[in-house]
C-alpha positions in Angstrom: 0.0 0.0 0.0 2.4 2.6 1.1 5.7 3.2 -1.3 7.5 6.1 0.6 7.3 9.1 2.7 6.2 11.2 -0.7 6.3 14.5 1.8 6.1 16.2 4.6 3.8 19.3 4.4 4.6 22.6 6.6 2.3 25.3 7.0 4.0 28.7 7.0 3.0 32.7 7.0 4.7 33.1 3.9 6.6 31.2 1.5 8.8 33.9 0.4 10.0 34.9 4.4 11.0 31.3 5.0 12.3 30.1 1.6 16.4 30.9 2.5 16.0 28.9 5.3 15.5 25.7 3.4 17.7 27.0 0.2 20.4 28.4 1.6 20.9 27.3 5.2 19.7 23.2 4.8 20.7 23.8 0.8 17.9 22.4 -0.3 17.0 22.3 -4.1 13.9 24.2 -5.0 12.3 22.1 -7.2 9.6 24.8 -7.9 5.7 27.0 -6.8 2.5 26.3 -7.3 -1.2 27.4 -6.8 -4.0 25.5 -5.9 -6.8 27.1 -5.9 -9.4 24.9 -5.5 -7.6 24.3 -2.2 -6.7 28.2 -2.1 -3.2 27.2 -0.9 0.5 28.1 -2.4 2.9 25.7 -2.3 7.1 25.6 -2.9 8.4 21.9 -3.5 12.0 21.3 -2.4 13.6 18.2 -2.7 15.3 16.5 0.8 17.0 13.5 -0.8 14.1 11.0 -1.8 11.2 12.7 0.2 10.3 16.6 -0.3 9.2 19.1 1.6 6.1 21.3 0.6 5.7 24.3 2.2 1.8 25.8 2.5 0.9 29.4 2.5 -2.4 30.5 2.6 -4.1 32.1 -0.3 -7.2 33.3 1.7 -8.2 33.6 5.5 -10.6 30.9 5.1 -8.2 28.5 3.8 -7.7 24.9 5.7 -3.6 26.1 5.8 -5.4 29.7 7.2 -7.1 28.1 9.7 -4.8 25.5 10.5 -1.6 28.5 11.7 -4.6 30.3 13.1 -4.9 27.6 15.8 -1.2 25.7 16.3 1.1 28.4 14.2 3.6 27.3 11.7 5.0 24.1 11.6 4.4 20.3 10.5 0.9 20.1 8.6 1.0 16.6 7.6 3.2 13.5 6.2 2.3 12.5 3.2 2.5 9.0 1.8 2.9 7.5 -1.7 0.7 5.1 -2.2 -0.4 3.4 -5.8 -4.1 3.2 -6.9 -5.1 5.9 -4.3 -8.8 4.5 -5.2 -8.3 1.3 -3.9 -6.9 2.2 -0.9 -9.0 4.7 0.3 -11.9 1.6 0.1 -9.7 -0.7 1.4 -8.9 2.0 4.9 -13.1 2.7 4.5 -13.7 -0.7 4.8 -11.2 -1.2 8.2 -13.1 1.8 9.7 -10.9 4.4 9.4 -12.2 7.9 9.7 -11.5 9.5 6.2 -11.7 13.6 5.4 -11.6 12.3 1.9 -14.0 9.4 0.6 -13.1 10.5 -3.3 -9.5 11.4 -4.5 -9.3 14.9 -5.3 -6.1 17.1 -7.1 -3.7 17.9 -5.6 0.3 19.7 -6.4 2.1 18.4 -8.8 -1.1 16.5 -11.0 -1.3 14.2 -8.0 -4.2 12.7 -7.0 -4.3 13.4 -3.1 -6.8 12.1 0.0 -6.7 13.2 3.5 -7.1 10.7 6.4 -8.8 12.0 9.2 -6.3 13.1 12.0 -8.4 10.7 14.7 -7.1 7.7 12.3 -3.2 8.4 12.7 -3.2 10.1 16.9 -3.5 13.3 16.0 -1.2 13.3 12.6 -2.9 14.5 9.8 -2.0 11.8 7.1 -2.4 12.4 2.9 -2.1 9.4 0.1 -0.8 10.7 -2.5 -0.8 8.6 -5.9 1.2 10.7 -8.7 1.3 10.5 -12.6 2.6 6.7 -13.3 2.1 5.3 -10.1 0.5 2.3 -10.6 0.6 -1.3 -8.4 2.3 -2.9 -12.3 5.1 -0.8 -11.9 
């Protein structure tokens, strides 16, 4: 079911203020931005060896990334696993009871296909599938 950590999503103020932090002092490699507005986040993909991390900065106020520095501040949002046929997976945890925010895959960065466990499922840690472009159990 689970491949790798795909990666770990931080929320953050502003993408912009906390960028040379994870360029220049951890070095990094930007692999590049990204808006989401269905989901009315931003988001900066860098690459950390085989996993990434996405930093999240709010679009709007009424945002999920809004609301979520709101009430904890910046910091860890959620991990993110990769995971092939997203579809079948998500049936699979619905079946074993686990309390889903996400019943249907929706889009996500990157043309990923992206569902959200419920925190509840995973103490408190906010878990995403994540099935990208290719990812398929044949490969």
């Amino acid at each position: 079911m689970i491949k790798k950590i795909d990666h770990i999503g931080v929320a953050v103020h502003s993408i912009e203020a906390v960028l040379p932090f994870y360029t220049d002092v951890l070095q990094l490699t930007l692999l590049g931005y990204e808006e989401i507005p269905s989901q009315q986040v931003k988001v900066t993909f860098l690459s950390a060896g085989e996993t990434k991390i996405e930093l999240l900065e709010p679009m709007s106020e009424d945002s999920a990334i809004a609301k979520f520095l709101s009430k904890r501040g910046e910091g860890i949002h959620h991990i993110a696993y990769g995971v092939t046929d997203i579809t079948t997976r998500i049936a699979e945890l619905k079946e074993k009871g686990v309390p889903l925010i996400d019943e249907i895959p929706r889009a996500g960065a990157a043309n990923a296909k992206i569902a959200f466990l419920h925190p509840k499922a995973a103490n408190n840690v906010l878990v995403e599938l994540c099935e990208k472009r290719g990812d398929h159990d044949d490969d």
